[in-house]
Backbone of each chain as ProteinMPNN parsed JSONL, in Angstrom:
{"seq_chain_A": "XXXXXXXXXXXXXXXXXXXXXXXXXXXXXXXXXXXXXXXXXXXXXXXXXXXXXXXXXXXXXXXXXXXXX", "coords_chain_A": {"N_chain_A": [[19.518, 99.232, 87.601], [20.674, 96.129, 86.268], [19.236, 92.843, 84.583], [20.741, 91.109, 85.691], [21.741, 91.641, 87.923], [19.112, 91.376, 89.291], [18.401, 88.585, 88.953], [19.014, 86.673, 90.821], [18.001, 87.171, 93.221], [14.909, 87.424, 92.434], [14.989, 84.453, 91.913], [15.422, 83.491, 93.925], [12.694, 84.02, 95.152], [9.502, 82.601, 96.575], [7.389, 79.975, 94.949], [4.423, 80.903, 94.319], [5.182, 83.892, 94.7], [6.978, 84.206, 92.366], [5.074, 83.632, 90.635], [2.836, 85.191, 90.885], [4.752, 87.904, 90.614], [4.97, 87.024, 88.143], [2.636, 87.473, 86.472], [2.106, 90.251, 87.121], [3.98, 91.546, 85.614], [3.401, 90.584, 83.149], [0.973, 92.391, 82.771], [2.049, 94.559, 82.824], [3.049, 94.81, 80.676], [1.723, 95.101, 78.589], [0.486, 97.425, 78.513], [2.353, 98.566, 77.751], [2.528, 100.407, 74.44], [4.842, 100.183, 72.052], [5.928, 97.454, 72.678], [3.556, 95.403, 72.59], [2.381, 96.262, 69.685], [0.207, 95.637, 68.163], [-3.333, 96.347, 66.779], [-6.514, 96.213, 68.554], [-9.379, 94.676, 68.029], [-8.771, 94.748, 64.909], [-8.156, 93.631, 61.621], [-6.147, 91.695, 60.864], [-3.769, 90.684, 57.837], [-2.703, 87.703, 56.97], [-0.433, 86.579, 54.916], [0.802, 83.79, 54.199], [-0.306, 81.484, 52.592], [-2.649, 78.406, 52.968], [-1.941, 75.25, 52.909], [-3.229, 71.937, 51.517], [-1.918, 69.006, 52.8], [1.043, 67.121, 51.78], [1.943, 69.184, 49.424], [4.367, 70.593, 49.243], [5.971, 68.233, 49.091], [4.709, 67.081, 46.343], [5.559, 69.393, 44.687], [8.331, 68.846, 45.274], [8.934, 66.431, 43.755], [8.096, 67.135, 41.571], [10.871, 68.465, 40.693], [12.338, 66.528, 41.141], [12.034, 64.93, 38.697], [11.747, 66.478, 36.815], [14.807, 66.738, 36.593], [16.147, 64.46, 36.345], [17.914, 62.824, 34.056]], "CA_chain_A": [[19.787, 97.843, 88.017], [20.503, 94.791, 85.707], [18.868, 91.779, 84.794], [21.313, 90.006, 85.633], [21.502, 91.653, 89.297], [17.596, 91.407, 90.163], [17.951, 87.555, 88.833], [19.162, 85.766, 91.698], [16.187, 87.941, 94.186], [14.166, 86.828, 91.729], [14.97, 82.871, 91.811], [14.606, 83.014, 95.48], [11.226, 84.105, 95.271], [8.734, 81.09, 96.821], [6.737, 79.654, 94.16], [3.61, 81.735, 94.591], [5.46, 85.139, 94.463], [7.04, 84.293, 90.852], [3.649, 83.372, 89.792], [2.32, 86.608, 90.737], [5.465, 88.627, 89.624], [4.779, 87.145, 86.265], [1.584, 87.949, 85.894], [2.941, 91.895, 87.346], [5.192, 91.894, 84.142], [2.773, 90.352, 82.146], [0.094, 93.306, 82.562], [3.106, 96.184, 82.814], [3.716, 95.08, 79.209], [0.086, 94.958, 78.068], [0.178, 98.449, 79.066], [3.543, 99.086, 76.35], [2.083, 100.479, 73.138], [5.652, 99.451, 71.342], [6.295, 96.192, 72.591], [2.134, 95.602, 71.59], [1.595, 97.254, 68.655], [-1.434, 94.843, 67.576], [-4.461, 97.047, 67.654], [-7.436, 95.883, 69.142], [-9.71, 94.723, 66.714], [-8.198, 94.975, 63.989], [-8.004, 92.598, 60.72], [-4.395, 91.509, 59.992], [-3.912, 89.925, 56.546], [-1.347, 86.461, 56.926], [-0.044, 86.648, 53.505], [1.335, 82.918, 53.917], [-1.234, 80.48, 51.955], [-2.304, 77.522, 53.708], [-2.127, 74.127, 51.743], [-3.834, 70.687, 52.649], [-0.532, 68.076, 53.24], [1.842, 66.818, 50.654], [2.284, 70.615, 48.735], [5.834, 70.088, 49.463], [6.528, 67.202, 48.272], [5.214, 67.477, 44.748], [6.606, 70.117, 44.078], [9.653, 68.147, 45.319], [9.434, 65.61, 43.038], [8.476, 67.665, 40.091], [12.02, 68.921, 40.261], [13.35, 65.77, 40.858], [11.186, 64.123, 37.621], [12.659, 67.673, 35.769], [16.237, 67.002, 37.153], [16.151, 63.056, 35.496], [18.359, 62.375, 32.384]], "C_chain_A": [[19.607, 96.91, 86.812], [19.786, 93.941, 85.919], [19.601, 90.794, 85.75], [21.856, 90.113, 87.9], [20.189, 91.429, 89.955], [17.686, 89.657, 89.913], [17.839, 86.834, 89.847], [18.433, 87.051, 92.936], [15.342, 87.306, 93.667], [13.638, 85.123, 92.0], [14.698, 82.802, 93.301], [13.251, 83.348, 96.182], [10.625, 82.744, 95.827], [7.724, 81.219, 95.639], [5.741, 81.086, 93.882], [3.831, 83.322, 94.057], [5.66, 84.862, 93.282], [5.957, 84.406, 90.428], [2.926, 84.995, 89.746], [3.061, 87.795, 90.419], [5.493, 88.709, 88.221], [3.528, 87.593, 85.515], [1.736, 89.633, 85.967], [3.16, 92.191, 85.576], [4.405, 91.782, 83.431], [1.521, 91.846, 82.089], [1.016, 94.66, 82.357], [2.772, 95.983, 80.825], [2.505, 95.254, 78.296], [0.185, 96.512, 77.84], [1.257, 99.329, 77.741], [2.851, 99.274, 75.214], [3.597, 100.025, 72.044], [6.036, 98.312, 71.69], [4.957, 95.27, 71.83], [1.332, 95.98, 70.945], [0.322, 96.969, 68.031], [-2.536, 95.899, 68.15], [-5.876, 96.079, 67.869], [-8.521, 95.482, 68.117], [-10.066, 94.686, 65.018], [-7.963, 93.824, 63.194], [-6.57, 92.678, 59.823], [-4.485, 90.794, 58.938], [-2.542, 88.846, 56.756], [-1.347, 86.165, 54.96], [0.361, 85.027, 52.89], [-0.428, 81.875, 53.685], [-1.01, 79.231, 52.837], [-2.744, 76.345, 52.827], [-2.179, 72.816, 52.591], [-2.087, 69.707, 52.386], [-0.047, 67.574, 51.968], [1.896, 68.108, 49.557], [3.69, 70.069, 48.491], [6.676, 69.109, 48.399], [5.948, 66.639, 46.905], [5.437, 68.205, 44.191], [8.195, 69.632, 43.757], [10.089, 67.454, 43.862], [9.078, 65.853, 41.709], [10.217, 67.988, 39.523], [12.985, 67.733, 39.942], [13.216, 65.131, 39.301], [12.139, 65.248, 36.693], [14.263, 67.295, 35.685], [16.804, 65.478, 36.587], [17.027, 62.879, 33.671], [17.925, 62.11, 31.545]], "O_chain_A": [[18.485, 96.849, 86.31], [19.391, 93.781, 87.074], [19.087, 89.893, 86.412], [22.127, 89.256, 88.74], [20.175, 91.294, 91.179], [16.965, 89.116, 90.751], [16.769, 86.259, 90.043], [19.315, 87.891, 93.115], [14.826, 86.444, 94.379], [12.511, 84.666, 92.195], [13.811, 82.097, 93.782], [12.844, 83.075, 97.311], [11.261, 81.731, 95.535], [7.251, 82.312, 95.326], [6.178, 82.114, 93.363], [3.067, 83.919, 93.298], [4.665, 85.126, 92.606], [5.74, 85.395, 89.727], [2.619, 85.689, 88.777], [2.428, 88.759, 89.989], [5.77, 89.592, 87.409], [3.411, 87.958, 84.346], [1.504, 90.284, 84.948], [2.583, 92.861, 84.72], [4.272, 92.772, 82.712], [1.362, 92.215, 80.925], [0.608, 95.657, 81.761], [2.395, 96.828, 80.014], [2.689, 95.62, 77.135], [-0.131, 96.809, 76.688], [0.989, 100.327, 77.073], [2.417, 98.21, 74.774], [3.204, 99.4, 71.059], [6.751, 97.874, 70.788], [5.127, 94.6, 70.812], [0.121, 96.131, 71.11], [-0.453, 97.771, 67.509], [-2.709, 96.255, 69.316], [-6.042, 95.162, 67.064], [-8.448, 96.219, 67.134], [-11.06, 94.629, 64.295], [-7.553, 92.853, 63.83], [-6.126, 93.255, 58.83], [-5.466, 90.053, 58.988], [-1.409, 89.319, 56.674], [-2.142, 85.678, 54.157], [0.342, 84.773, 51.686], [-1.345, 81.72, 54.493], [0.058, 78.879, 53.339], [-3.745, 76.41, 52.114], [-1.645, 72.523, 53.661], [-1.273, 70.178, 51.592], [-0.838, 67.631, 51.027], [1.869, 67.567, 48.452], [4.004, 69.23, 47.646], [7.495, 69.184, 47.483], [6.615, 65.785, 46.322], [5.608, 67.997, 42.99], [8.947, 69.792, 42.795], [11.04, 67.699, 43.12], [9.475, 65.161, 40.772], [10.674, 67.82, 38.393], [13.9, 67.658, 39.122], [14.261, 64.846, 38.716], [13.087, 64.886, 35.997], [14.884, 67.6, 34.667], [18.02, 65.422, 36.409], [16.58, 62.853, 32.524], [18.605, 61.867, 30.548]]}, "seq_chain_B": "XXXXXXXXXXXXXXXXXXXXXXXXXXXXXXXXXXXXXXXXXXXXXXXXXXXXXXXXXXXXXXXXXXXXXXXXXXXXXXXXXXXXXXXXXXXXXXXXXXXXXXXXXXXXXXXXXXXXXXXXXXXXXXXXXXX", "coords_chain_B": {"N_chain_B": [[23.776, 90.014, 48.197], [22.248, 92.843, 48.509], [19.269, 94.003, 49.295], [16.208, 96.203, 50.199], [13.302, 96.682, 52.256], [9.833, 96.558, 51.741], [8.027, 99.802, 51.465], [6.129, 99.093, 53.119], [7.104, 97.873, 54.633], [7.855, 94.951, 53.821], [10.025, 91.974, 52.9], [9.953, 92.028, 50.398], [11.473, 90.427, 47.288], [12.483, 91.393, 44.277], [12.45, 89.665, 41.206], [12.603, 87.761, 38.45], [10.741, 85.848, 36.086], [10.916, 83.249, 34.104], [9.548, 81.408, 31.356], [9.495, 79.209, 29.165], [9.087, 81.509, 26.242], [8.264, 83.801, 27.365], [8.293, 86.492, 29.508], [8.855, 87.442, 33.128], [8.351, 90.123, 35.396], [8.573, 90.198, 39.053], [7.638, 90.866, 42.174], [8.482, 88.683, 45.192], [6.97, 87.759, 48.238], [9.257, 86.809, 50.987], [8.743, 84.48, 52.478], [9.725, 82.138, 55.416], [7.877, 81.078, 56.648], [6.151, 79.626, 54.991], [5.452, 76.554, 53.355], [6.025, 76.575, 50.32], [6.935, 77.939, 47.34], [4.408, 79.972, 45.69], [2.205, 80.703, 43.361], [0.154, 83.44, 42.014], [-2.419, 82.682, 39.618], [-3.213, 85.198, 37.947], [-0.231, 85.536, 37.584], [0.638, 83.395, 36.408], [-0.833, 82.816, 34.144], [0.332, 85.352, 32.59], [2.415, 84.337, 31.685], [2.07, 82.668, 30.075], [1.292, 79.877, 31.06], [0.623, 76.344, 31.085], [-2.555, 75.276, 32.222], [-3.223, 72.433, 33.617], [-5.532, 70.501, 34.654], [-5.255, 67.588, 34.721], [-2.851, 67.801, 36.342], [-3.3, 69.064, 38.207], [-2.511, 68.657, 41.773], [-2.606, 69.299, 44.152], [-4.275, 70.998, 46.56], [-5.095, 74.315, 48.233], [-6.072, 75.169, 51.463], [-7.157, 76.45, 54.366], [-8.631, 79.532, 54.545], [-9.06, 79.447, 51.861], [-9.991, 76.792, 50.862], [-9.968, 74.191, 49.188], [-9.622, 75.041, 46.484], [-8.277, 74.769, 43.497], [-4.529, 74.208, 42.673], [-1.579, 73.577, 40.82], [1.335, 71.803, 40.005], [3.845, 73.473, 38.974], [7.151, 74.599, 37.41], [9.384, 77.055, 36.485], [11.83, 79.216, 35.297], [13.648, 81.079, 37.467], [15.359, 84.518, 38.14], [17.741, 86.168, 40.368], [18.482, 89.097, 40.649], [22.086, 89.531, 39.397], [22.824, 86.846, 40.079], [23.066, 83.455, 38.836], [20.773, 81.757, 36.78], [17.896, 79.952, 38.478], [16.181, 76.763, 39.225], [12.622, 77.049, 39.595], [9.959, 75.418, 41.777], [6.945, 76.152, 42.168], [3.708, 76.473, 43.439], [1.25, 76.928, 41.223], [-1.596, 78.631, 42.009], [-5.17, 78.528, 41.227], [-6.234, 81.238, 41.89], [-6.282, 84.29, 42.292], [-6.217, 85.167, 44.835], [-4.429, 85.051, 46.45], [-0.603, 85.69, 46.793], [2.435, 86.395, 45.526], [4.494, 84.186, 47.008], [7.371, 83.762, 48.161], [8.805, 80.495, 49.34], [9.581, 77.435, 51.531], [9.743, 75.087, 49.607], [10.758, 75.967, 46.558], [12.297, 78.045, 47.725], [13.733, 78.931, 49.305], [15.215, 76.541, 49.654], [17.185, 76.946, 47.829], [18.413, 79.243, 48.14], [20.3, 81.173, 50.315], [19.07, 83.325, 52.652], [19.615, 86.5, 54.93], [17.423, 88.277, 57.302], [17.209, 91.857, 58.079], [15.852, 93.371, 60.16], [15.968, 95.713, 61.697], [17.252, 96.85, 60.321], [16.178, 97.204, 58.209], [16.31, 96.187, 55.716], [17.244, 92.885, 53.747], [19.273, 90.483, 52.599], [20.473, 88.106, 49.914], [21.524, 84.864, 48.981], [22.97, 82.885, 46.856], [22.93, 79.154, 47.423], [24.815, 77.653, 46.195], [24.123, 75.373, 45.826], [22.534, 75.196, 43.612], [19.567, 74.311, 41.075], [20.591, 74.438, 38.578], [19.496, 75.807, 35.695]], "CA_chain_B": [[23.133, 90.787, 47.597], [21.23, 93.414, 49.914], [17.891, 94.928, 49.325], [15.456, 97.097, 51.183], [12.358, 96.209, 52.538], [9.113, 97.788, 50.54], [7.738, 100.955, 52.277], [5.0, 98.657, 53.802], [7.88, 96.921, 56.007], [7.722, 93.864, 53.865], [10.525, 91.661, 52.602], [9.503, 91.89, 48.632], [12.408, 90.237, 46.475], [12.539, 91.714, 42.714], [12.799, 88.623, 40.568], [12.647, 87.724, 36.878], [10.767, 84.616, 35.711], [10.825, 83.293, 32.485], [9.16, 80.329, 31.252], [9.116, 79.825, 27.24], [10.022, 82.716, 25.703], [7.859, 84.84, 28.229], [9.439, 86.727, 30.984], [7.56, 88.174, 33.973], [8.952, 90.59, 36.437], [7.511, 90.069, 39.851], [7.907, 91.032, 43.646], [7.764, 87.541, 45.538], [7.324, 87.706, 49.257], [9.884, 85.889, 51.285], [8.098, 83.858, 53.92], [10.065, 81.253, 55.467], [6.582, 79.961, 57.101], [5.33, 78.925, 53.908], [5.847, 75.307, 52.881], [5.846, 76.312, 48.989], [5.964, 78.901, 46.426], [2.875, 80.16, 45.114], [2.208, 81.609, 41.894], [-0.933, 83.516, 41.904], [-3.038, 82.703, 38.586], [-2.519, 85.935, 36.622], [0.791, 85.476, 36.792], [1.108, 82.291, 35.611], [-1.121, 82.963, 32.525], [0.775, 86.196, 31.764], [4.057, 83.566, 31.395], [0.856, 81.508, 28.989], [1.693, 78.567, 31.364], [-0.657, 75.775, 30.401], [-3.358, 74.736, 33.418], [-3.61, 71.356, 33.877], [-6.378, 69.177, 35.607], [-4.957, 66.134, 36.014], [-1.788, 67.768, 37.361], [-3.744, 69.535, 39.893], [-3.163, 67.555, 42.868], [-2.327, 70.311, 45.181], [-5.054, 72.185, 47.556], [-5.345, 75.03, 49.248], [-6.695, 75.004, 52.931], [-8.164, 77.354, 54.997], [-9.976, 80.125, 53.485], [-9.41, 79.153, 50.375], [-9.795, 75.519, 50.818], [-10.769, 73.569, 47.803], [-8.898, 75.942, 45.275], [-6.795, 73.805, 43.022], [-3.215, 74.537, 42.286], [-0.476, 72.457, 40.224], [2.902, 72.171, 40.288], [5.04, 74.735, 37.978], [8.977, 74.872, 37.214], [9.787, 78.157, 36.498], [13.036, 79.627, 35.443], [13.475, 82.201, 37.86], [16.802, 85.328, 37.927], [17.614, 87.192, 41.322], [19.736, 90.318, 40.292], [23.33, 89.09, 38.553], [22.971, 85.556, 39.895], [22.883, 83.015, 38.114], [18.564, 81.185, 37.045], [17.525, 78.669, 39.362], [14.659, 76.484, 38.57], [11.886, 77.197, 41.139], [9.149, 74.971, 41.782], [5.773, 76.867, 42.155], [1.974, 75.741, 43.299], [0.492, 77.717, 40.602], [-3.0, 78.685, 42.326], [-6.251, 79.049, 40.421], [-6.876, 82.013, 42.424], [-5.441, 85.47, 42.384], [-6.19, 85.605, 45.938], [-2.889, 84.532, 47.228], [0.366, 86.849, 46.572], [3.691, 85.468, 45.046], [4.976, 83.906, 47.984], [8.915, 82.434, 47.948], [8.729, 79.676, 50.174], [10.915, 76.411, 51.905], [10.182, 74.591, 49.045], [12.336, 75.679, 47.251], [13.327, 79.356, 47.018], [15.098, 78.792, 50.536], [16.607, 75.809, 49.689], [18.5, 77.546, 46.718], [18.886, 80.765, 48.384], [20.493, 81.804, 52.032], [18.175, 84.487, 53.283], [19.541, 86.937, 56.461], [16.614, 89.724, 57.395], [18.2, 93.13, 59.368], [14.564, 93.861, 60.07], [15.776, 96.452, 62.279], [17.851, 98.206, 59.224], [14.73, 97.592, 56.714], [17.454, 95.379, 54.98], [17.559, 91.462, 53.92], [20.34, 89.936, 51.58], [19.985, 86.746, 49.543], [22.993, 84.592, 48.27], [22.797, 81.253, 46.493], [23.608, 78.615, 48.415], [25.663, 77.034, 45.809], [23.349, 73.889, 45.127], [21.405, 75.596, 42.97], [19.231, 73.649, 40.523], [20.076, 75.871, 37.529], [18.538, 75.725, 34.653]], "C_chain_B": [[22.656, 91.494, 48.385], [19.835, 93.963, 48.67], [17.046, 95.52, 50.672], [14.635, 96.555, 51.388], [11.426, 97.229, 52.036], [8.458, 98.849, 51.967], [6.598, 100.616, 53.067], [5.393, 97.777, 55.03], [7.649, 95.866, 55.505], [9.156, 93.403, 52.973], [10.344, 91.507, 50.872], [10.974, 91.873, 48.006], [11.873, 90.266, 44.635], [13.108, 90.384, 42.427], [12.295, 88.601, 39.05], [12.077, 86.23, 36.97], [10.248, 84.729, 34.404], [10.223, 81.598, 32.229], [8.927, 80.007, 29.419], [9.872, 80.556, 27.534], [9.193, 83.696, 26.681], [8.384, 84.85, 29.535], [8.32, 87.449, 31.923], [8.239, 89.199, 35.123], [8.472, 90.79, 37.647], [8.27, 90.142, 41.356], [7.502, 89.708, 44.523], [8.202, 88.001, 47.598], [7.914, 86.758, 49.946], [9.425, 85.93, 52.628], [8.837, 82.84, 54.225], [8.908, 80.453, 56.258], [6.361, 79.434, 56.044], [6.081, 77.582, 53.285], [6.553, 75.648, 51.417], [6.192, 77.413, 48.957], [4.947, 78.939, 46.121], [3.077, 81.297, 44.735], [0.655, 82.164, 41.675], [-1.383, 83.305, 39.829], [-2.954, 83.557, 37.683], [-1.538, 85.834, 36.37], [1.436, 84.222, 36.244], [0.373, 82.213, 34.083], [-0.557, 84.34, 31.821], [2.301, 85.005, 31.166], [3.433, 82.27, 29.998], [1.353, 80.045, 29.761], [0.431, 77.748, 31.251], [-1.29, 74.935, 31.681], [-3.19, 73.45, 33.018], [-4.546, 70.379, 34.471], [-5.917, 68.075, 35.926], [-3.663, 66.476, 36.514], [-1.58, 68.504, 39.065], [-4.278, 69.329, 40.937], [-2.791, 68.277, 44.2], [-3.568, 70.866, 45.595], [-5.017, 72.705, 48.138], [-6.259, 74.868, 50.413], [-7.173, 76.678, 53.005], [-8.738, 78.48, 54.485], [-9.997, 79.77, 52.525], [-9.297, 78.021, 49.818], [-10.169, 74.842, 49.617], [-10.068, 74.057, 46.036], [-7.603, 74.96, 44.999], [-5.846, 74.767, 42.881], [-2.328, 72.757, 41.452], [0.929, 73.129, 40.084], [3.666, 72.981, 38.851], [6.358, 74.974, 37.933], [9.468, 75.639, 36.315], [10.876, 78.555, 36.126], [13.139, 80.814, 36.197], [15.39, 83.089, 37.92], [16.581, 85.956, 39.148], [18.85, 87.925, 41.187], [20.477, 89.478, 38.833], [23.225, 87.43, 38.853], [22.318, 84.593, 39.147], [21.231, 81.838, 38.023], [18.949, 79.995, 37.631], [15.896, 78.251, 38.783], [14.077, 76.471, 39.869], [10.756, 76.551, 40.548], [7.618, 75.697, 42.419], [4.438, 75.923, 42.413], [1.225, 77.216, 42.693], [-0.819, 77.9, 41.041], [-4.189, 79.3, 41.15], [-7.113, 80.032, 40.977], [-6.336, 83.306, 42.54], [-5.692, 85.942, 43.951], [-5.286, 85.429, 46.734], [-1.939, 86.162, 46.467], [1.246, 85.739, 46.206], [4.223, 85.381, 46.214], [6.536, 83.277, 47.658], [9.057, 81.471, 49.507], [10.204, 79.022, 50.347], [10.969, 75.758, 50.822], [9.793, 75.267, 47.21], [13.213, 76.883, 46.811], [14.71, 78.98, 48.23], [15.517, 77.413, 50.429], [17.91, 75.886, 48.426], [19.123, 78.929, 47.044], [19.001, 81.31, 49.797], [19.706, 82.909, 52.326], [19.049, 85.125, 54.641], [18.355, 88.129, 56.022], [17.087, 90.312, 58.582], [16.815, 93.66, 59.122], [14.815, 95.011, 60.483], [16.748, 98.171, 61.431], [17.298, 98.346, 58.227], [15.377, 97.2, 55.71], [17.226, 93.665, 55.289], [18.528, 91.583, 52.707], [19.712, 88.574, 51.339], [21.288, 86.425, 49.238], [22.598, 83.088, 48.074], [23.542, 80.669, 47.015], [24.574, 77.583, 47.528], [25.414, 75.194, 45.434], [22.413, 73.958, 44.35], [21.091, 74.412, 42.152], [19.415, 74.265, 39.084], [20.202, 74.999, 36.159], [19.533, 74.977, 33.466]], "O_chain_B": [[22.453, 90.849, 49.414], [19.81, 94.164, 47.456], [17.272, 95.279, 51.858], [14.704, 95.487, 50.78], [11.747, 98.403, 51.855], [8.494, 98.566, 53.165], [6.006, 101.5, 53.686], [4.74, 97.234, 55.921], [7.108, 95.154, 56.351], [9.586, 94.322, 52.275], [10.866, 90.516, 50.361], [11.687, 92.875, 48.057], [11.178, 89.473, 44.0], [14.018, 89.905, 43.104], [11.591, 89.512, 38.613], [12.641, 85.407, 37.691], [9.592, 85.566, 33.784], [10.561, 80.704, 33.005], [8.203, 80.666, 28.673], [10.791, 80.654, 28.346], [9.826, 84.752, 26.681], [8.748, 83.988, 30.336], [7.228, 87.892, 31.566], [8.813, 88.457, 35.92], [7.712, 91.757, 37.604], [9.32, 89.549, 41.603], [6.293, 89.52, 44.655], [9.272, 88.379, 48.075], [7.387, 85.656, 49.794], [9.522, 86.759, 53.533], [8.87, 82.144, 53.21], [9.05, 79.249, 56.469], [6.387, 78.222, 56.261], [7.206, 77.656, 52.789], [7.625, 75.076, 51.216], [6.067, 78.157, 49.929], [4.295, 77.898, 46.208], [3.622, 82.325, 45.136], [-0.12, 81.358, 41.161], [-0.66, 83.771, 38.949], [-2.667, 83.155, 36.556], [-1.254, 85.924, 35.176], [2.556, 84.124, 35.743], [0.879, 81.686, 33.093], [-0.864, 84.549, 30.647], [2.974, 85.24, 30.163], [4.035, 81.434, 29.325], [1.777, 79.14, 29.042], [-0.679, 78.279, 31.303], [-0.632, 74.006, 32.151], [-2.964, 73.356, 31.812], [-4.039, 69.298, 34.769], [-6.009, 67.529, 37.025], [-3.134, 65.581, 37.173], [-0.852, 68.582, 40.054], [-5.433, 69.47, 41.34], [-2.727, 67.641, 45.251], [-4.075, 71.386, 44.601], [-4.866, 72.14, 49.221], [-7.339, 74.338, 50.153], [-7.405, 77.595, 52.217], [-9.65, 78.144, 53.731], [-11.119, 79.678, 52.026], [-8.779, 77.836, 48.717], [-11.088, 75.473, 49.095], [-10.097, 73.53, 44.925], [-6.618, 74.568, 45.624], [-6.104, 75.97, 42.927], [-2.484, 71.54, 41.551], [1.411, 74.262, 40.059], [3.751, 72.45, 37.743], [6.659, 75.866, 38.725], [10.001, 75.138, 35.325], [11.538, 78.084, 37.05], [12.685, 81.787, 35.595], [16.421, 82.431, 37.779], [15.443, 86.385, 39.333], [19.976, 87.54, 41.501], [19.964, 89.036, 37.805], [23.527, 86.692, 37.915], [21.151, 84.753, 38.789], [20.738, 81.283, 39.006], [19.913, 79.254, 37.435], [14.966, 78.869, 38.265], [14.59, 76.1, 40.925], [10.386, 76.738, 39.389], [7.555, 75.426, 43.619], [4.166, 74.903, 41.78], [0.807, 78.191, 43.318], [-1.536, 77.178, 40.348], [-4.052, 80.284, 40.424], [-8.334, 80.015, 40.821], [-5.481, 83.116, 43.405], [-5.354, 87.085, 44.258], [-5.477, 85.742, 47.909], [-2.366, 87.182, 45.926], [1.046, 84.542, 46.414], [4.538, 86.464, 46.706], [6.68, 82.326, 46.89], [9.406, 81.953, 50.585], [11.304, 79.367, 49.915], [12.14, 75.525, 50.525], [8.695, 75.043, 46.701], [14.199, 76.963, 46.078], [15.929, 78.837, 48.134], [16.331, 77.099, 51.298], [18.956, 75.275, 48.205], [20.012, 79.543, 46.454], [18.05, 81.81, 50.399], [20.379, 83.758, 51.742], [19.23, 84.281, 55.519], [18.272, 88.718, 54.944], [17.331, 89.792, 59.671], [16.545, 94.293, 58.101], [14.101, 95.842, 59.922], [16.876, 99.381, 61.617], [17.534, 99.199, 57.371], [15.141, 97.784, 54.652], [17.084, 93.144, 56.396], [18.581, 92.566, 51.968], [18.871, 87.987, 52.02], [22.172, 87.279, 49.175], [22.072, 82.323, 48.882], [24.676, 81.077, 47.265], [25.108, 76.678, 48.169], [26.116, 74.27, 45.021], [21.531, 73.107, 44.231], [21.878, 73.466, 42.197], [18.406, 74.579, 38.452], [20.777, 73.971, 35.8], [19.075, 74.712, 32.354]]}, "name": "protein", "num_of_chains": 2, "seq": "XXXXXXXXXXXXXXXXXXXXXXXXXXXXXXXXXXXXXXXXXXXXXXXXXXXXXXXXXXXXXXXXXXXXXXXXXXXXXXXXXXXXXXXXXXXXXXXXXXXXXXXXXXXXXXXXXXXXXXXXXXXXXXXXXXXXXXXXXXXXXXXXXXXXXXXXXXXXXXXXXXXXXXXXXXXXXXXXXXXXXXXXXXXXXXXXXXXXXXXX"}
């Protein structure tokens, strides 16, 4: 069966039921080791540097100051 | 252009920068989260780029809050195309990685990632700033 056939069952759910169908789905997928490969635990490294406000924009306007006749 | 993604599943673009007469050859990761480039510290003194204090008006945040950086303009080469000047927050910390950021690898260079073929391409977008 399609999404696209269970949708309209779905939408006529009363409030209540969605709510608790979504939470359904939401624990099925908990349960997926490839859709949540994050392990438990575990120390991920964010590679992207975080910089206090205006970074951006002098860099910007180094180029523009470089880019000047 | 295509390339592969490195055997760690990360987007690492081979690049050439040259600054002076020193050249540097360096893997920069392409983040489009990241505001900036960033040039970690060794490799801006292998290129002998000259620190500055009063031009370091840039800071790093969260862990490594307080850590100056200054701004850097770079000649950088990707493959056959032709150098773009890239603007860099040179960090005084080797704890960062060469990052290619929004400003401004991606605004000189189209990015697609085929994450799911372990493949991205780059292609200048034809406003380059070149050198």
């Amino acid at each position: 069966m399609s999404l696209a056939e269970v949708l309209p069952n779905v939408r006529a759910l009363p409030a209540a039921d969605k709510l608790r169908l979504i939470r359904f789905l939401a624990e099925e997928l908990d349960l997926e080791p490839d859709i949540a490969p994050l392990e438990h635990g575990r120390t991920y490294h964010l590679a992207t540097p975080v910089f206090e406000a205006g970074a951006a924009a002098a860099l910007m306007q180094e180029l523009d100051t470089a880019s000047q006749p | 252009m295509q390339f592969a993604y490195s055997p760690a599943g990360k987007p690492l673009l081979p690049l050439t920068l040259t600054l002076g007469g020193e050249s540097l050859a360096v893997e920069g990761l392409l983040d489009s989260g990241a505001d900036v480039n960033v040039l970690p510290w060794s490799a801006g003194q292998t290129l002998r780029a000259a620190w500055d204090d009063q031009r370091a008006t840039i800071r790093l945040g969260g862990a490594l809050a307080g850590t100056p950086a200054m701004p850097l303009l770079i000649q950088a080469r990707v493959g056959e195309f032709a150098p773009v000047r890239l603007a860099f927050a040179w960090c005084r910390t080797d704890e960062v990685r060469l990052v290619l950021g929004q400003t401004n690898f991606f605004m000189e260079f189209d990015v697609c990632f085929f994450r799911s073929r372990m493949e991205f391409s780059v292609a200048p977008n034809g406003r380059s700033r070149t050198m």
